[in-house]
C-alpha positions in Angstrom: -11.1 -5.6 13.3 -9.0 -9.2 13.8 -6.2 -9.4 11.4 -7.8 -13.0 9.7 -11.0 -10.5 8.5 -8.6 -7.9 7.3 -6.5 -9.8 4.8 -9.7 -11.4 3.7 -10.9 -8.1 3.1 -7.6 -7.3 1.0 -7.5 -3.7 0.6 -8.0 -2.7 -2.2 -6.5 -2.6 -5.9 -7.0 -5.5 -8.3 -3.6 -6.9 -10.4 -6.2 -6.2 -13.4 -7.3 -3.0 -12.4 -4.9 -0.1 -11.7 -5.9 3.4 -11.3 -2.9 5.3 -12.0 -2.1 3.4 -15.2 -5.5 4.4 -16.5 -5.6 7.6 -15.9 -2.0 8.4 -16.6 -2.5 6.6 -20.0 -5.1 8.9 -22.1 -5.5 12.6 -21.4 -9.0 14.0 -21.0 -12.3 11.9 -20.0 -12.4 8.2 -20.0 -14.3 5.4 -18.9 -13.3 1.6 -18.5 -15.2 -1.8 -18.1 -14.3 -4.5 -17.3 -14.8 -8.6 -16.0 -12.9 -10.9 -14.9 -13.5 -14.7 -13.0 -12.0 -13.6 -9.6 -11.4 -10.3 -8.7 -7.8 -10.5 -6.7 -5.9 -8.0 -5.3 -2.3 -8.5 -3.9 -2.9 -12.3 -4.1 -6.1 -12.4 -2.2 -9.9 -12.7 -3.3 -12.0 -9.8 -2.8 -15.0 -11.9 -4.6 -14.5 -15.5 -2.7 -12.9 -16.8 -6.1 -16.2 -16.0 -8.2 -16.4 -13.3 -11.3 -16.6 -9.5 -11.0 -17.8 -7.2 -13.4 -16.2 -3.4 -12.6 -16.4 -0.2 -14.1 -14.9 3.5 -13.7 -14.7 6.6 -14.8 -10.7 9.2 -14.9 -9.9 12.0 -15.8 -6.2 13.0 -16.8 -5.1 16.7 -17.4 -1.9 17.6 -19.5 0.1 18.8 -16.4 -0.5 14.7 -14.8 -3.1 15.7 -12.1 -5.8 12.7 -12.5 -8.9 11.6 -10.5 -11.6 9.5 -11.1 -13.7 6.7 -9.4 -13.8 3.1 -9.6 -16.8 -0.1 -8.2 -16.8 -3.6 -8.7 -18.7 -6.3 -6.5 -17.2 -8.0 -3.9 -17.6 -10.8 -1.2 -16.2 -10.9 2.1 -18.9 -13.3 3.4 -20.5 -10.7 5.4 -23.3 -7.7 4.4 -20.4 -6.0 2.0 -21.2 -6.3 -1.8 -19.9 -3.5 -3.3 -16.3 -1.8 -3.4 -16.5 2.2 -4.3 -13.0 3.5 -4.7 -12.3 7.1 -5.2 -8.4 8.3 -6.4 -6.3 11.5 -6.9 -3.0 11.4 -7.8 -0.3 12.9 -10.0 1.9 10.9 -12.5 4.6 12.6 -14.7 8.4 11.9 -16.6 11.3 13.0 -15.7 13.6 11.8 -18.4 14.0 8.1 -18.8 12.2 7.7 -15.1 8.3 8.3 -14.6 7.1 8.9 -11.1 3.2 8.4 -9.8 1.9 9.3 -6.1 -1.5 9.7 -4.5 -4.5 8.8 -2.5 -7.5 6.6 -3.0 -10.0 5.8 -0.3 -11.3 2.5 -0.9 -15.7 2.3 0.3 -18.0 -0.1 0.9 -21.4 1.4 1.1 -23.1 -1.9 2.7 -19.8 -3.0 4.6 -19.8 -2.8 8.3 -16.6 -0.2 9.4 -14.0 -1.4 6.2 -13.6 2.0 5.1 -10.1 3.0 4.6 -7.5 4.9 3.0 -4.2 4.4 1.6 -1.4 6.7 0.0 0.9 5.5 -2.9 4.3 6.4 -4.8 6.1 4.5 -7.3 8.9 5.1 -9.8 9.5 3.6 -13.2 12.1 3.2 -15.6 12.0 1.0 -18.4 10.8 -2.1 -17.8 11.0 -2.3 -13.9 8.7 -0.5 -11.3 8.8 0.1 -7.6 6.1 1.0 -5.6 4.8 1.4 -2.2 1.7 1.8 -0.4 0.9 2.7 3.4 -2.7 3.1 5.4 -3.6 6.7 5.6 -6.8 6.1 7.5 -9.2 3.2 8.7 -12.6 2.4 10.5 -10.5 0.5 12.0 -7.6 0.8 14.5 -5.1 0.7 11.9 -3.2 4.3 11.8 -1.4 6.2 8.8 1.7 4.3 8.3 0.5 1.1 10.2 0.3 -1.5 7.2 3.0 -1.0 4.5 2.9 -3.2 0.9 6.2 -2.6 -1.4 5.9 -4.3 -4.9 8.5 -4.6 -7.9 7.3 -5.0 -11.3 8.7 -6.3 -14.3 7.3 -5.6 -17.7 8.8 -7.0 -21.0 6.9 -7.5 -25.0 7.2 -10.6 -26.3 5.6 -11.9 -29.6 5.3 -8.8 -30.6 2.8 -6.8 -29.0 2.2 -9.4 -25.9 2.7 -8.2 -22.7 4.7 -10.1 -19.8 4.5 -8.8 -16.7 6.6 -10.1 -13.2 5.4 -9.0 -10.1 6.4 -9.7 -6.7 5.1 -7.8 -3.4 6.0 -7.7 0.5 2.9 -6.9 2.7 3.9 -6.0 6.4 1.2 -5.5 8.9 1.2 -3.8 12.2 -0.8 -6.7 13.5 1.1 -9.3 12.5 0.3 -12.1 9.9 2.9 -10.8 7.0 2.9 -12.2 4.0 4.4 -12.4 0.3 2.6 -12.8 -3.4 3.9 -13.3 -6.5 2.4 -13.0 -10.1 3.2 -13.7 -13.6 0.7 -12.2 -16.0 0.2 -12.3 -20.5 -2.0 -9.2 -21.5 -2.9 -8.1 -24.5 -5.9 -6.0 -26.2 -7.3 -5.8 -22.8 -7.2 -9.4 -22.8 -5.1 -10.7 -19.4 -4.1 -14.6 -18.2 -2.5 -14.4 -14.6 -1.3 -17.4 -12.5 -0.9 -15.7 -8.5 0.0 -17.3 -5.6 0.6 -16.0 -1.9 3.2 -17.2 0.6 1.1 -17.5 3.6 -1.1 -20.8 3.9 -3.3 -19.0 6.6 -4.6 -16.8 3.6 -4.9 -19.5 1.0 -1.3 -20.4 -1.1 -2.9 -22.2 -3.7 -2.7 -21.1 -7.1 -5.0 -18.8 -8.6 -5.4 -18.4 -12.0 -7.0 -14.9 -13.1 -8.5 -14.1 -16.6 -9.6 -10.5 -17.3 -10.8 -8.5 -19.7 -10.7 -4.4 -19.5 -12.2 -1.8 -22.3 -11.4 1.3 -22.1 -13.4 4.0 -23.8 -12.2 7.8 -24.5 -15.2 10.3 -23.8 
């Protein structure tokens, strides 16, 4: 697969979807739902800048084991439609610090060889997050530990109980093409505004502004 095809593809998780977060945030069976005007994932469109309606399904135990699945549409401009992502991972506190890794292979039933995985880790504390992500696996000829994305989050209330969220991430390719994006996000009741850009003209460095909403429902 030529590098222009893969960023296009993107990889993966959505700024307004992320697994761990869900999972790690209600113990037990839940669901989610959720729509948003352009699904984007580490700066990039997965849905050619046009709307996306998702939905999923985790489950959280008490120890921090969680797993669950996760679809939404998508748009390469190619046969793929649909994005069906499947996730295990394990999230727990250690004091003031919480730590989350695991694995999610991301699938595209109609999609002609975009099949991949990726594992994850971050660590928290307070209002800043770290995190990294690496290729496990890929239809491709990317290997495990080929393509590497590091992120830093920042995550503050204002106005009571609005959410602003910072977020800046590095993705490094074995092929070449590296880029940067860069986020700055208001959420709220499941409610989110986000202005993203990328660094890399090649991909598309205009600014993308993202509205989402998310429900989540306890089963």
């Amino acid at each position: 697969m030529k590098m222009k095809k893969y960023l296009c593809i993107a990889l993966g998780l959505s700024a307004a979807f992320n697994y761990s977060s869900l999972a790690h945030a209600t113990e037990g069976l839940s669901a989610n739902i959720g729509v948003t005007n352009n699904y984007v994932w580490r700066g990039v469109t997965q849905t050619d800048d046009k709307p996306a309606v998702s939905g999923g399904i985790d489950y959280a135990s008490e120890m921090g084991v969680y797993v669950g699945t996760w679809a939404s549409n998508v748009d390469f401009g190619d046969d793929a439609s649909t994005e069906l992502d499947l996730y295990l991972g394990f999230a727990n506190d250690v004091g003031e610090f919480s730590y989350d890794f695991g694995y999610v292979y991301y699938g595209y039933p109609d999609g002609d060889e975009l099949d991949f995985g990726e594992v994850y880790g971050s660590l928290s504390w307070n209002f800043l997050s770290v995190g990294v992500s690496t290729t496990a696996h890929s239809d491709w000829s990317s290997d495990f530990g080929d393509d590497i994305y590091v992120e830093a989050n920042l995550t503050f209330e204002i106005l009571g109980d609005v959410e602003l969220g910072l977020h800046a991430g590095s993705y490094n390719f074995d092929d070449g093409l590296d880029y940067q994006d860069y986020n700055i996000s208001l959420s709220k009741s499941g409610f989110s505004f986000m202005l993203s850009q990328v660094s890399e003209d090649e991909i598309d460095d205009d600014y993308k502004v993202i509205i989402s909403f998310t429900h989540e429902i306890d089963l």
